[in-house]
N, C-alpha and C positions, 0 to 999 in steps of 0.2 A: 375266478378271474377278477379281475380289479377294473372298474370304470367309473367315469369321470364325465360330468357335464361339461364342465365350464377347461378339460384341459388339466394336463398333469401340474402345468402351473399354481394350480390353487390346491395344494394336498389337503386340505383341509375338509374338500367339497368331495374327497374321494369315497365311492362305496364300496366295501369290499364283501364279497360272494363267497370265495372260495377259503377256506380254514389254513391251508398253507399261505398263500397269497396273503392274508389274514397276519399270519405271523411275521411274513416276511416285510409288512406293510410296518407294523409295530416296531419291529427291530431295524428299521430304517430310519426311520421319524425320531426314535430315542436315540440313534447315534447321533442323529443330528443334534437333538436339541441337547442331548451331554456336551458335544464340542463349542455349541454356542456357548453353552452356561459358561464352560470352561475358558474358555478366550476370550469372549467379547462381553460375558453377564446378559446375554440376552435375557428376555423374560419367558418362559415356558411356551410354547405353541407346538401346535402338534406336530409341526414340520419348521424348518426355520425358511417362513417367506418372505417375500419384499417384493414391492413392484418394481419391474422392473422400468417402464416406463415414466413413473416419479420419478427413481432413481437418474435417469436419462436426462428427464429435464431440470435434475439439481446442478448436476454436471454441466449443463452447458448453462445454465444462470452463475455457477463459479466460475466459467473460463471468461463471463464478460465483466463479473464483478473483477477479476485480478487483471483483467485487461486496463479497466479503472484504477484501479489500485496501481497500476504501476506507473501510470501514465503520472499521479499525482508523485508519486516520490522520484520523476525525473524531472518534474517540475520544482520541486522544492530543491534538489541537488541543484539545478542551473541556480537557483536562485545564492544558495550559499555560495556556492563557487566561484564566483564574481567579488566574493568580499574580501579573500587577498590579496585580490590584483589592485580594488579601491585602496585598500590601505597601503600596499608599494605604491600608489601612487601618488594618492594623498602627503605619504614623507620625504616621497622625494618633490613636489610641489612645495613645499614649505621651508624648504632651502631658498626659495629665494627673497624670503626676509631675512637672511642672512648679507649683509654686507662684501664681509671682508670675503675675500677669493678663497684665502686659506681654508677659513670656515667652511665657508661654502661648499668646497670640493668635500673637504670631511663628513659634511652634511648630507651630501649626494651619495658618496661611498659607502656611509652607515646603513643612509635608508636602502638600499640594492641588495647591501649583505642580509639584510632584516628576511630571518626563514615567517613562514606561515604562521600564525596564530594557532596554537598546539588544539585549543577546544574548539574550532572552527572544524579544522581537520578530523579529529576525531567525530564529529559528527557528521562530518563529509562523506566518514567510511563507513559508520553508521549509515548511513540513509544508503547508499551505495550496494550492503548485505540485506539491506531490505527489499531495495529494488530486486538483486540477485534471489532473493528467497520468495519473493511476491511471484516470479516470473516461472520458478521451477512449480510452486504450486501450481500457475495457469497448465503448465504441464501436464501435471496430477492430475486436475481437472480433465484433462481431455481424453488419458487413458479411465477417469473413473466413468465418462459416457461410454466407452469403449467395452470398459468392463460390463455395462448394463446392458449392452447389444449382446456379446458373447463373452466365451470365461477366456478374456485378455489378464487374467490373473499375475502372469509373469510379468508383463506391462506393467500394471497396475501398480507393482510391488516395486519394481527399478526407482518409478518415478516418484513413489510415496518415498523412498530411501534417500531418496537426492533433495528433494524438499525437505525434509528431516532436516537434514546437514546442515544446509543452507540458510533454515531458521535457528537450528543450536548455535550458527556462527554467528547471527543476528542478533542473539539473547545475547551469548557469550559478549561483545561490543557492547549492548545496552546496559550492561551490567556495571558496565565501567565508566557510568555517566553518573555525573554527581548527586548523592539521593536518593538514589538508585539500589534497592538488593540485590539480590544475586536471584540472578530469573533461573529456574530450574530446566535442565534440557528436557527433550522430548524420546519417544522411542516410538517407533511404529509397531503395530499389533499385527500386519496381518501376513506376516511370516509365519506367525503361528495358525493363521487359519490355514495358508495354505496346506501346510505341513497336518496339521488336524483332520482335511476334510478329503486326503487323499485318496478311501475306498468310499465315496460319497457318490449317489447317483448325476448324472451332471447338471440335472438343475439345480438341486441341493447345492451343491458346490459351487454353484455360481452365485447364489443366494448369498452363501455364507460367507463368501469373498466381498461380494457389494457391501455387507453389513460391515466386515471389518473395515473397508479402504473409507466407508461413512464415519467408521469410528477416529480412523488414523485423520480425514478430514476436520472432522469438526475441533480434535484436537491440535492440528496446526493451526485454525482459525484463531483458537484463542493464544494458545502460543504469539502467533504474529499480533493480535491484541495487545497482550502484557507489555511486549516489547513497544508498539509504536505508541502505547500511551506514555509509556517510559521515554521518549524519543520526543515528543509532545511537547512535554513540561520541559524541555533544552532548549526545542525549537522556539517558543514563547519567550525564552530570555534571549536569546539569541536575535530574535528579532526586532525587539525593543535596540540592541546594539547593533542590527543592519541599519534598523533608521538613522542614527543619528549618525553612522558613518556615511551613507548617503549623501545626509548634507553636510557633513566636514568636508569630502570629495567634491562637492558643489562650490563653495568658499572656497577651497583651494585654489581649483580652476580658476575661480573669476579673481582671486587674487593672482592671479599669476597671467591674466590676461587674456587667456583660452577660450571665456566663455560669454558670452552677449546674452543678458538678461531678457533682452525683448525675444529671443529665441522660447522661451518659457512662455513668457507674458501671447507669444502671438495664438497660440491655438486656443486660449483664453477669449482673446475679443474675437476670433475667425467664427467662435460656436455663437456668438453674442451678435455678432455684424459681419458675418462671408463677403470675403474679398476686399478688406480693410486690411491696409499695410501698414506698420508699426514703423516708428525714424526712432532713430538710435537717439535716446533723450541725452540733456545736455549735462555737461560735468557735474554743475552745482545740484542735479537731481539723480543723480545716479543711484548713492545711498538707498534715497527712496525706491528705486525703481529695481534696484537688486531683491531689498526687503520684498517688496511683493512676490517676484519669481522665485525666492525661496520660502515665502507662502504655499505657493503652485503644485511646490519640489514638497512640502513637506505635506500634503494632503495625497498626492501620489504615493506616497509609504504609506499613510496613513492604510492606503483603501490596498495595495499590495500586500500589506501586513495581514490584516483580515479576513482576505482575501486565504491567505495560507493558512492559516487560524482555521478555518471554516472548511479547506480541505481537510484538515486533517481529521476536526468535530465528524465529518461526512465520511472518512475512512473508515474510523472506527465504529461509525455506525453499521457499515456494512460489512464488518467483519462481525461485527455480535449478528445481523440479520443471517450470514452464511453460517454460523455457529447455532441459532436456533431452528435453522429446518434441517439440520443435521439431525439435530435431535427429536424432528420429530419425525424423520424417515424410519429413526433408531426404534422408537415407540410403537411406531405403525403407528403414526395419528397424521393427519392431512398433512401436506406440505403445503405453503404457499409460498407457491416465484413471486408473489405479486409484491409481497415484504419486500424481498430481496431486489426486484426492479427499481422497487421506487427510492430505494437506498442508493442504488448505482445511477438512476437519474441524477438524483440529487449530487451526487458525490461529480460527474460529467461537467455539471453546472457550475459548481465550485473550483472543480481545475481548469474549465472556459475562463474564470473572472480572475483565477488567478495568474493565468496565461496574457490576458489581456490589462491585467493592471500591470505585471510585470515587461511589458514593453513600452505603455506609456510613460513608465515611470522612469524607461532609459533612452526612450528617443522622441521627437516631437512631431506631433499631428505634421503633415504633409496639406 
């Protein structure tokens, strides 16, 4: 007969008594550990195990990290998305140093026809398949807790498939950014376990499946890596050209009469002296009093810019933190959530400041 202290869980700690039970103990443990070898390169053990409990709380530390993560790439969409509406507006604002009527309508006409800025766009839809692939992994995540409660296997496997795609469309896009190689797609492994470990006792089998859908994780983790560092190095030039259309959008307006400088300038002296009312300064100081509030206007991108910078520095840090306790679930060596929290605190923090520069920098203190 075959028994255990600690529970069928730990095969490791099993004693075996009886000479059949004996064999039949051996020839279970080596089918296992052939199918590992063979699908996932496990490392040799007598049984293939995994906690499953670690396992459980990798899972729900990925379903908050890509909750973050996604939060950040609909922050940065809003952010670009704004920038061809500034620029239709900006040219057709600037028709009206245009004189003659004739011009002028011509002026107005061009600027309306004028389609989107083609690499704006494209990164628009870029960051768009990120958001969509960030989101399908939170999925993943949720069937791979699933998976570590019970053998949600078929689950597992749907949602590992759909995340696949969804980052090959993401690579596929990134690829096409200037600079940029060709990011190689992905494939998921753990069709093969299932397939593999179909006469397998069922904890074995559930074992074996948690270890592939770790494997199929850690390698979308980097996958979505390559890509948003690719994605990164655009947004960084890209940004440098939000600012300064900003403030071209800025001059326009107040060329064109639309916009009072002391509207800038007032939440300036309100944080300095509460409940002091600005007068609209006199002709011969205007000049001056524009220049400052386009001081105001240009330190507000400054710290918006940064601000997204520092999301993204904070992304990708927490894609490498969910990609090294993959691997060390994979090892059987400790896990720590604690990397992985303090990665998505941080990353929290970054999409706060950038949520919050990006409103000061479009509308004024109250």
């Amino acid at each position: 007969m075959i028994t255990s202290q600690e529970g069928f869980h730990s095969m490791t700690s099993i004693r075996v008594t009886d000479g059949t039970a004996l064999a039949i103990y051996h020839l279970t443990c080596r089918a296992s550990r052939l199918a590992a070898l063979a699908l996932l390169a496990i490392p040799l053990q007598a049984c293939v195990t995994v906690d499953h409990n670690t396992a459980a709380s990798l899972g729900t530390a990925g379903v908050q990290a890509t909750q973050a993560l996604s939060t950040q790439a609909s922050g940065a969409i809003q952010t670009l998305g704004e920038l061809n509406q500034w620029w239709g507006v900006h040219d057709t604002l600037i028709c009206i140093l245009t004189a003659n009527s004739g011009a002028r309508k011509a002026c107005v006409t061009g600027a309306i026809s004028k389609g989107p800025d083609p690499n704006v766009e494209k990164l628009v839809t870029l960051l768009s398949k990120r958001k969509q692939a960030i989101d399908t992994l939170n999925q993943a995540y949720t069937a791979f807790v699933d998976l570590a409660h019970y053998d949600a296997g078929k689950e597992a496997t749907s949602a590992l498939q759909s995340t696949f795609s969804d980052i090959n469309s993401f690579l596929s896009a990134a690829s096409t950014l200037p600079g940029v190689g060709v990011l190689a797609p992905i494939s998921t492994t753990i069709e093969k376990a299932t397939a593999g470990v179909v006469g397998f006792v069922a904890d074995n089998r559930q074992n074996s499946l948690i270890l592939a859908a770790n494997n199929d994780l850690q390698h979308a983790n980097d996958a979505l890596y390559a890509g948003l560092n690719a994605e990164d190095r655009a947004m960084s030039s890209i940004l440098l050209q939000l600012q300064t259309e900003r403030e071209t959008l800025y001059r326009a307006g107040f060329d064109a009469g639309l916009i009072d400088p002391t509207d800038l300038l007032t939440p300036v002296f309100a944080d300095a002296y509460p409940g002091l009312r600005l007068q609209k300064p006199p002709a011969a100081n205007l000049d001056v009093v524009q220049a400052a509030a386009v001081s105001v206007f240009a330190l507000q991108n400054q710290e918006l810019n940064a601000s997204v910078a520092a999301s993204y520095a904070s992304s990708l840090k927490t894609l490498h933190a969910l990609s090294a306790q993959h691997q060390k679930l994979a090892d059987n060596r400790t896990v720590s959530m604690s990397e992985i929290q303090a990665e998505v605190s941080n990353l929290k923090t970054d999409v706060g400041q950038m949520s919050t520069a990006g409103s000061s920098s479009s509308t004024t203190k109250k």
